[in-house]
Phi, psi and omega in degrees: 000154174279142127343138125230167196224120160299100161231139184257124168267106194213121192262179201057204164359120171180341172251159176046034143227050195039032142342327162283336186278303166295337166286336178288342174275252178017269181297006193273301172281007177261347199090002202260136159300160141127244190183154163224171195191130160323152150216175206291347180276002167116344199266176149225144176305135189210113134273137198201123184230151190166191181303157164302319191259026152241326153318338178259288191297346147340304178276347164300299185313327197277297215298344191252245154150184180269180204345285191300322225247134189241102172276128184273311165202150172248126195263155157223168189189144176282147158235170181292169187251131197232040189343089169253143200261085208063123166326125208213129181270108193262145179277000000 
C-alpha cells in the first residue's frame, strides 16, 4: 500500500490537556509518522503520514481526543510527504 501524509487542524479543548502526547501514543501505535504542535490560536496542528487505513483510524483518534480534552471539529487535507521518521511533538 502507499503512504500518504494528512495535516490536521483540531479545534476546541485541545491545549493544555495533553493532547500532543495523546496524539503521539496514538500515532505510535499505528504506525503513523510526523509530528504535532499547538499553534497561537488555540488549535493543534498534526502532520501524519502512513498507510490509509491506519490514517483513518488515526482521525478517529484525533476526533475523540484525550480524557480532558473537548474537540470540537478536525479539518483535514492531503499534503505532500515531508518523509518524517517517527513522531515528534513539536513547540
Amino acid at each position: 500500500m502507499a503512504r500518504k501524509a494528512m495535516r490536521y487542524r483540531v479545534r476546541g479543548t485541545v491545549q493544555g490537556v495533553g493532547f500532543r502526547f495523546f496524539v503521539r501514543t496514538c500515532a505510535e501505535a499505528l504506525g503513523v509518522d510526523g509530528w504535532a504542535r499547538n499553534l497561537p490560536d488555540g488549535t493543534v496542528e498534526v502532520h501524519a503520514e502512513g498507510e490509509e487505513s491506519s490514517l483513518g483510524e488515526f482521525a478517529f483518534d484525533l476526533s475523540r481526543g484525550p480524557r480532558y480534552a473537548r474537540v470540537e471539529t478536525v479539518e483535514a487535507e492531503q499534503v505532500e510527504s515531508e518523509d518524517c521518521q517517527g513522531f515528534e511533538i513539536r513547540r
